[in-house]
C-alpha positions as CSV (number, residue, x, y, z in Angstrom):
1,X,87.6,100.3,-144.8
2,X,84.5,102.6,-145.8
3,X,85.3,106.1,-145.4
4,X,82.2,107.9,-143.9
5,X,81.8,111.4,-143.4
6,X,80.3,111.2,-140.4
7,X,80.1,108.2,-137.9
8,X,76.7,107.1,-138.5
9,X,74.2,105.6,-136.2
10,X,72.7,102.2,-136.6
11,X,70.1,100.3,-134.7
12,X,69.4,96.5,-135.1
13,X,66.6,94.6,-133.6
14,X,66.8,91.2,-133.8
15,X,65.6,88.5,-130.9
16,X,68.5,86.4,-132.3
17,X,72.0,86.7,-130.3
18,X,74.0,85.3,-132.6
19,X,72.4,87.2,-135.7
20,X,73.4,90.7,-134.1
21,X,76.7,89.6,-132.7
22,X,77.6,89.0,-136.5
23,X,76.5,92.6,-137.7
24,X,77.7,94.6,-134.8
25,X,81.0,92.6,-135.4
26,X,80.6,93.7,-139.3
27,X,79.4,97.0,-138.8
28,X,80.8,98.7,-135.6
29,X,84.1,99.3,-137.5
30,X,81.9,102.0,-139.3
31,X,79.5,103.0,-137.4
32,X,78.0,103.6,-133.9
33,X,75.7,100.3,-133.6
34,X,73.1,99.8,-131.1
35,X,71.0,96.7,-130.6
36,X,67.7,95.0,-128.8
37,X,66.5,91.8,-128.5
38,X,62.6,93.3,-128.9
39,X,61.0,94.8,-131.0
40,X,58.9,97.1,-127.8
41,X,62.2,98.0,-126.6
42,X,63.6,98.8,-130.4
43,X,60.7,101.1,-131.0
44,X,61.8,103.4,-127.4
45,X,65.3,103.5,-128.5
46,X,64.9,105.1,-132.2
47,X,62.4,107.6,-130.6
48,X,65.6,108.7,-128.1
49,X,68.1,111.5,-129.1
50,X,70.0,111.0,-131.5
51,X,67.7,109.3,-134.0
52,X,69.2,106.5,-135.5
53,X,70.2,107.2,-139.3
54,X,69.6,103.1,-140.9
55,X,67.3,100.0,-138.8
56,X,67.9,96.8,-139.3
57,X,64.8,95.0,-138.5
58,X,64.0,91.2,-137.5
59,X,60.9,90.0,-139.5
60,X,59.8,87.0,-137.1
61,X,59.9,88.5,-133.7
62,X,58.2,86.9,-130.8
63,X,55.3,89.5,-128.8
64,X,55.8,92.2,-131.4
65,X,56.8,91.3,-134.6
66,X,59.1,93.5,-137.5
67,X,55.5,94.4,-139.1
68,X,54.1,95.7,-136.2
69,X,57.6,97.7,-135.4
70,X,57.7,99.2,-138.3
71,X,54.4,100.2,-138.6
72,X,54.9,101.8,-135.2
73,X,58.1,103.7,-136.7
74,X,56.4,104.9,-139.3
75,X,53.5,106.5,-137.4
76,X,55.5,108.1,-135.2
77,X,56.7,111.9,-136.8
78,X,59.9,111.6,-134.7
79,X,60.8,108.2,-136.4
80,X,58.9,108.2,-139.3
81,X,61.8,109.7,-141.6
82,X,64.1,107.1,-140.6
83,X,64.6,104.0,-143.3
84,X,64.3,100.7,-142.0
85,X,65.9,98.0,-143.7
86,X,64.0,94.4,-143.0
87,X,66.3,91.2,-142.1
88,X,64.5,87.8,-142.9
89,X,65.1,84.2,-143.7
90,X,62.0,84.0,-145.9
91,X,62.0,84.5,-149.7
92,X,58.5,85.0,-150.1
93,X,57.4,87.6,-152.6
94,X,54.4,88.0,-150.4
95,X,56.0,88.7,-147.5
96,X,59.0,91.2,-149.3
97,X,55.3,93.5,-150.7
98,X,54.0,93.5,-147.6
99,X,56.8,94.6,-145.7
100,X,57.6,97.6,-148.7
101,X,53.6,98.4,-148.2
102,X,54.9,99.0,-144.1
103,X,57.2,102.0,-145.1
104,X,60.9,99.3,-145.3
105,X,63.0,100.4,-148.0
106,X,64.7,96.9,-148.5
107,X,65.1,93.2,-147.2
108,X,68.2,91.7,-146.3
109,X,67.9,88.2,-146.6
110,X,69.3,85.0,-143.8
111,X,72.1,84.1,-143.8
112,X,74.2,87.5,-144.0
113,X,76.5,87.8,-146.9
114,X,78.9,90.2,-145.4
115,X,79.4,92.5,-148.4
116,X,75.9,92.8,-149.5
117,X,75.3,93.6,-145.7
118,X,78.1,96.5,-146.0
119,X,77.6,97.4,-149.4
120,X,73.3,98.1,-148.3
121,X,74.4,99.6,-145.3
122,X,76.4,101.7,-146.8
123,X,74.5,103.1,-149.6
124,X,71.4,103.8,-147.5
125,X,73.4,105.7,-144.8
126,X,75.2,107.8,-147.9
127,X,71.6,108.1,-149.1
128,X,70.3,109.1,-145.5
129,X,73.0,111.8,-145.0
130,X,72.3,113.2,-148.2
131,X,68.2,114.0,-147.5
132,X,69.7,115.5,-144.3
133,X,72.2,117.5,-145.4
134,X,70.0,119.0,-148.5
135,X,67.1,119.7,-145.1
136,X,69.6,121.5,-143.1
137,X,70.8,123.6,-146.4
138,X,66.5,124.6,-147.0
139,X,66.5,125.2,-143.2
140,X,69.3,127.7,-144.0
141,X,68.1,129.5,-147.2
142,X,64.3,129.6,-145.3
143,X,66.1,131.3,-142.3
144,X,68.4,133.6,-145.0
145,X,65.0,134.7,-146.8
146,X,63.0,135.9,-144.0
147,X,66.2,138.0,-142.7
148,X,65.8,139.7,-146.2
149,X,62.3,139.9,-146.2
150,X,62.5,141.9,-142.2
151,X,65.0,144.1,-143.6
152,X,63.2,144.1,-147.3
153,X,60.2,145.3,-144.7
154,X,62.2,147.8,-142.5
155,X,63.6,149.7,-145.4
156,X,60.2,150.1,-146.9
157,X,58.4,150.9,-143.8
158,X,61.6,154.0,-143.0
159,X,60.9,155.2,-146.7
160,X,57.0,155.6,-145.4
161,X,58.6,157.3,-142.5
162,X,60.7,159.4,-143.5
163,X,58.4,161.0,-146.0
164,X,56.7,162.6,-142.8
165,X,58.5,164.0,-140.6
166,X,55.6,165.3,-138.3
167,X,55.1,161.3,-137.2
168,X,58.6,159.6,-135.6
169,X,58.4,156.5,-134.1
170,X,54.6,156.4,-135.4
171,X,55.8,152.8,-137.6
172,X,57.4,150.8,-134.3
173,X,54.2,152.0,-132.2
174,X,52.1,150.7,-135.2
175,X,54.1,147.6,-135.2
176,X,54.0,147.1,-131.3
177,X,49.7,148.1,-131.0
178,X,49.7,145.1,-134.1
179,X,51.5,142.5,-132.0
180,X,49.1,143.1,-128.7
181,X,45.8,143.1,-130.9
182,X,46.7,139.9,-132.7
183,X,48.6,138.2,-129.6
184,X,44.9,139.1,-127.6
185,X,42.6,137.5,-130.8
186,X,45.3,134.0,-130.8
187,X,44.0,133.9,-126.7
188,X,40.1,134.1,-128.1
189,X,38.7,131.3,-128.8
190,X,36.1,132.4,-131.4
191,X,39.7,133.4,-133.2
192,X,42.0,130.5,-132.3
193,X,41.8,128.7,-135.3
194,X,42.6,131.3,-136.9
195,X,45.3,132.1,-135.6
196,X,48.9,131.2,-135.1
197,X,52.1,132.3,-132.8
198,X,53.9,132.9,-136.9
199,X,50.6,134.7,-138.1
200,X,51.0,137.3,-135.3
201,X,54.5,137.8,-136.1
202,X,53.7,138.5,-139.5
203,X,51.2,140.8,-138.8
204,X,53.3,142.9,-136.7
205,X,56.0,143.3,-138.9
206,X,53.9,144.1,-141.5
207,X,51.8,146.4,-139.8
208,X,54.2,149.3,-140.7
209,X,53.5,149.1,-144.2
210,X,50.6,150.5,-143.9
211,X,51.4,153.7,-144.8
212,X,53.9,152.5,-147.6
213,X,51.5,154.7,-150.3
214,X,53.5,157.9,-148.5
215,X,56.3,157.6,-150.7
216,X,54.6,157.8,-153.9
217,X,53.5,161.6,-152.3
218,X,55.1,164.5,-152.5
219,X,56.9,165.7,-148.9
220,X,55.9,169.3,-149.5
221,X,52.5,167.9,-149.7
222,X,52.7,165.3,-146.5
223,X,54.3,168.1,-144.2
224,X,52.7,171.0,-145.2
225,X,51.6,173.0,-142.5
226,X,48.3,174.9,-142.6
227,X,45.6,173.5,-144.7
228,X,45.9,172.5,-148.5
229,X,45.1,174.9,-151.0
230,X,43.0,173.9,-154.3
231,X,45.8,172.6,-156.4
């Protein structure tokens, strides 16, 4: 048995009974397989939650065919990542480039051979698991760098701060008057396309680096009371 490190998900559209009684009797062992007899109803169930990880799709289809589905797939952002696998009983070099040119990854030719059947599956599901596992780990490190950069931004803005005492709180207020101008100019349509939900965050927070060119000052100088003298 193939030792997975996750139960996969596979979804087969075929309009031939017998052809997917033979790979959900092949694959279910492995994985969690679900199947339709069209290719309309195959397209509704990859765009459902959870996405399916490999499709194995019928070429000759009756209504809407395996190039039409796939082309459907691959428009779609929610399915569009998904690798689709083509199942056909033609040998035609013309019809193999045409179906890579739709977005499939491979053809799986009729009749089945069981083992090249598992050993495709297989590999594309390792290969599929892989691409996700290396997105969630960017996901992480993206998340992990903009903590540093807030605190990156928080301990320069209290070294601004601190250099004058005769201003606390002045940085959050700055911070805070930022976030309800730019929040007001994302509402405006003269500025709307300028602006994003993420652009007036980052504005905000770095509103209280404004005065960042305090620490470069002496604090005799920045809290001196009375006015300065010549020096």
């Amino acid at each position: 048995m193939i030792d997975q490190p996750r139960r996969a998900k596979l979804l087969i559209i075929d309009d031939e009974p017998g052809n997917i009684d033979i790979l959900v009797e092949l694959l279910s062992h492995h994985y969690t397989v679900t199947a339709s007899g069209s290719g309309e109803k195959g397209v509704k169930i990859a765009r459902r939650e959870p996405h399916p990880d490999l499709i194995l799709l019928d070429v000759q289809m009756p209504e809407m065919d395996g190039y039409a589905v796939c082309e459907e797939l691959k428009r779609d952002p929610l399915t569009s990542a998904i690798p689709v696998v083509f199942l056909t009983g033609s040998n035609s070099l013309q019809d193999q480039i045409r179906g890579l040119e739709q977005g499939a990854i491979d053809y799986i030719t009729k009749p089945f051979h069981i083992r090249i059947v598992e050993k495709k599956v297989f590999n594309y599901i390792q290969q599929r698991q892989q691409c996700l596992q290396l997105e969630d780990r960017l996901q992480q490190e993206q998340a992990d760098l903009v903590k540093t950069q807030e605190v990156i931004l928080d301990l320069l803005a209290s070294m601004a701060e601190v250099s004058n005492r005769n201003s606390p709180g002045h940085l959050k207020r700055i911070e805070g008057y930022m976030e309800l101008l730019a929040t007001e100019l994302l509402s405006d349509s003269y500025y709307r396309d300028q602006m994003s939900e993420a652009l007036v965050m980052q504005l905000a927070r770095s509103a209280p680096l404004h005065d960042l060119g305090k620490v470069a000052i002496s604090a005799n100088l920045l809290n001196k009371e009375g006015g300065l003298t010549q020096e």
